[in-house]
C-alpha positions as CSV (number, residue, x, y, z in Angstrom):
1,X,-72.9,-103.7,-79.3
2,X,-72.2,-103.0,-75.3
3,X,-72.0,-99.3,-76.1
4,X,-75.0,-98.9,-78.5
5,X,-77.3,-101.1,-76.1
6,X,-76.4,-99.3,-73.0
7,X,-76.9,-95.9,-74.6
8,X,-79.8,-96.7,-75.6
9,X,-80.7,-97.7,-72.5
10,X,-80.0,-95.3,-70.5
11,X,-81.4,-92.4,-72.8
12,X,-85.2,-94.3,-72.9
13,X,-84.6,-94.9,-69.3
14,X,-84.1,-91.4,-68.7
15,X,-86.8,-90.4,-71.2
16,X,-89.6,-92.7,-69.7
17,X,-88.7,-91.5,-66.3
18,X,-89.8,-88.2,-66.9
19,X,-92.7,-88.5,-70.0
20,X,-93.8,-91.3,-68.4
21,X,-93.7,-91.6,-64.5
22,X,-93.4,-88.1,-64.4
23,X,-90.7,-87.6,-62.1
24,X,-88.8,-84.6,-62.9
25,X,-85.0,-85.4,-64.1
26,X,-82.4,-83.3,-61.8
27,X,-79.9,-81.2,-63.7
28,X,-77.4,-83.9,-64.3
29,X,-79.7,-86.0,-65.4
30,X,-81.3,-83.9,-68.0
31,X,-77.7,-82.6,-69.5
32,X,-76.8,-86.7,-69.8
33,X,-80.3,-87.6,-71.5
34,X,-79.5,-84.0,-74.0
35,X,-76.0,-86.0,-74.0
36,X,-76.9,-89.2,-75.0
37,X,-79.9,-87.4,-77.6
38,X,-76.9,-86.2,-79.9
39,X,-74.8,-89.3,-79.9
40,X,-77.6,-91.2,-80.8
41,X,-78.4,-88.6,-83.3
42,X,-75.5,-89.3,-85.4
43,X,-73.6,-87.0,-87.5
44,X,-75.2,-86.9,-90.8
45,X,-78.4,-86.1,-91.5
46,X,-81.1,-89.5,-92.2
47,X,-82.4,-89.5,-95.6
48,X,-85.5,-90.7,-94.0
49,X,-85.9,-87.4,-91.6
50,X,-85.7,-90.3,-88.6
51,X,-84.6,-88.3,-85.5
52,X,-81.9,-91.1,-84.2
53,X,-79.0,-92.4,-86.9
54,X,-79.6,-96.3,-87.4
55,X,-76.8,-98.7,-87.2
56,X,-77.0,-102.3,-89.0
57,X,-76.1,-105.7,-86.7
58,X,-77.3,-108.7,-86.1
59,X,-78.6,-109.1,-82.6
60,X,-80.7,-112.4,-81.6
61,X,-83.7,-111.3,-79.2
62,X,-87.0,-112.9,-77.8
63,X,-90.0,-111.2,-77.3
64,X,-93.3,-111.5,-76.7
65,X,-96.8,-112.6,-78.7
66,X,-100.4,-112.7,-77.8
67,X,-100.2,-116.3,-76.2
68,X,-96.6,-116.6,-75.9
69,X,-93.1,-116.1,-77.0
70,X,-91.2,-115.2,-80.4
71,X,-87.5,-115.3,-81.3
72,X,-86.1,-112.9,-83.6
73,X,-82.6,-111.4,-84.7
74,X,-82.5,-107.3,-84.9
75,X,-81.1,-106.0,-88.0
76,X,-80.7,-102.6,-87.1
77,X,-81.3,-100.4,-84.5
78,X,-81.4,-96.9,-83.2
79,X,-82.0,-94.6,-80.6
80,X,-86.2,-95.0,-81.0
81,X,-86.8,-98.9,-82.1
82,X,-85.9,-101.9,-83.8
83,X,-85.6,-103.2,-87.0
84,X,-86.7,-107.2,-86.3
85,X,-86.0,-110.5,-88.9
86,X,-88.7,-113.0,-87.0
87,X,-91.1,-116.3,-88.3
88,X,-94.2,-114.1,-88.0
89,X,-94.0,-110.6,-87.6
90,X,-96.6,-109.2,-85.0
91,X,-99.5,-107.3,-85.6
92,X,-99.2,-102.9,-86.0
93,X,-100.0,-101.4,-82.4
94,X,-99.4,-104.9,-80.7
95,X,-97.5,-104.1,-77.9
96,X,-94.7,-106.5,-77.1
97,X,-91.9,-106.6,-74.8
98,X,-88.5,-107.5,-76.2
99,X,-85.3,-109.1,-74.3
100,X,-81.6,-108.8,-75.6
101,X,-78.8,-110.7,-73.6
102,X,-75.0,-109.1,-73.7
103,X,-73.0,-112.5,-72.3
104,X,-70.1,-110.3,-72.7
105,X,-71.1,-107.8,-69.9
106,X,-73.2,-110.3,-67.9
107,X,-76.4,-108.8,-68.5
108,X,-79.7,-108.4,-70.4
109,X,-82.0,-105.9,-71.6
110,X,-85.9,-105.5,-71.3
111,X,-87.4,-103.1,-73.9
112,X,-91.4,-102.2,-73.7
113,X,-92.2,-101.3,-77.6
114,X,-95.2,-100.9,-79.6
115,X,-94.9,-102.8,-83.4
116,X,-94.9,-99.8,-86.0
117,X,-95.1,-101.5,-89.5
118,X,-94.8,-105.2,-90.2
119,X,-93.8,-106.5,-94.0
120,X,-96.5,-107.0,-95.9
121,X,-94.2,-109.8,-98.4
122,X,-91.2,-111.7,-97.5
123,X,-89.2,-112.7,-95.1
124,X,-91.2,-111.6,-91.9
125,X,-90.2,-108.3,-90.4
126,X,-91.1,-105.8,-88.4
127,X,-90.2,-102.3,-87.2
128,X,-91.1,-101.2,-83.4
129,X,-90.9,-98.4,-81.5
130,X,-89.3,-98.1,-77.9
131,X,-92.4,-97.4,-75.6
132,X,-91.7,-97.7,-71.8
133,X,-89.4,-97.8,-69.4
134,X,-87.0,-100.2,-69.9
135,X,-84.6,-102.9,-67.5
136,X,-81.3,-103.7,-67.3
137,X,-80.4,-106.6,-65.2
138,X,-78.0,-110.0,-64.3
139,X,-78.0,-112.2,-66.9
140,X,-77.8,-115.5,-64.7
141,X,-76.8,-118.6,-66.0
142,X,-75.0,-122.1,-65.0
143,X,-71.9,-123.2,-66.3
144,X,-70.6,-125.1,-64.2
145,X,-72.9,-125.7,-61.8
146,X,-72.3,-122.6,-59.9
147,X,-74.7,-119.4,-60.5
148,X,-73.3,-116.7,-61.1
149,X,-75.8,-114.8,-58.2
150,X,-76.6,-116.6,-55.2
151,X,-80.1,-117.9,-54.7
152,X,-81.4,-116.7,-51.1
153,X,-84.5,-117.7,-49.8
154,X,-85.7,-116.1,-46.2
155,X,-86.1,-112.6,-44.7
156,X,-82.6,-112.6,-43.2
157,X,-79.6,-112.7,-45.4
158,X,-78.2,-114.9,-42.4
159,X,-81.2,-117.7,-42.9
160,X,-79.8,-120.4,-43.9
161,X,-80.2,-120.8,-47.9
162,X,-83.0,-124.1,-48.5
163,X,-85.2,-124.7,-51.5
């Protein structure tokens, strides 16, 4: 999962940056993005004519609704969106954020996406599209009473830490 996620990542990161904040990638830059396009690719061509190969696992995730949150699981994902097992699949063209943790690297991951089909029977699902420029960040949480990060409050690293 680290691998797949952080590819992902990193090539809509990289994709966003230059469609849309339009900021110019540098050489290196492009060549990783063209990189990280053909691993996510695959090797064999989808019988679906989808650009990026899809790989089934079971992911949990949260997102959001109109009005609040939603938790899912991901069933299979790919280089452009999500396959999503949730109560109530969203509305097509809601746009909803989604939020993955990795405990195993100590982070998590914030997707933009826009919902592209939602099951009209069954269990609910959805499909959505990566749309934005995603986040990667700290995942903090207490275990034993110690954070992970240190909270700092104050201008000067050398203020004294108060709540």
């Amino acid at each position: 999962m680290r691998n797949l996620l952080e590819m992902i990542y990193e090539h809509q990161l990289l994709r966003s940056k230059e469609r849309d904040l339009d900021i110019a990638l540098d050489p290196a830059e492009r060549v990783r993005m063209m990189g990280l396009h053909r691993l996510l690719q695959g090797e064999t061509p989808d019988p679906q004519n989808r650009v990026f190969a899809r790989v089934r696992m079971s992911i949990p995730v949260q997102f959001t609704r109109p009005g609040g949150f939603e938790s899912g699981e991901i069933r299979d994902l790919g280089g452009g969106g999500f396959l999503i097992l949730t109560s109530k699949a969203q509305d097509v063209g809601t746009r909803i954020i989604i939020r993955i943790e990795d405990p195993q690297l100590g982070c998590e991951y914030v997707f933009p996406c826009v919902v592209k089909w939602r099951a009209k029977r069954g269990p609910g699902r959805m499909g959505v599209a990566l749309d934005g420029v995603p986040n990667r960040g700290d995942l903090y949480e207490e275990s034993t009473g110690v954070w992970r990060k240190s909270l700092r409050l104050g201008e000067d690293p050398a203020d004294p830490m108060v709540a």
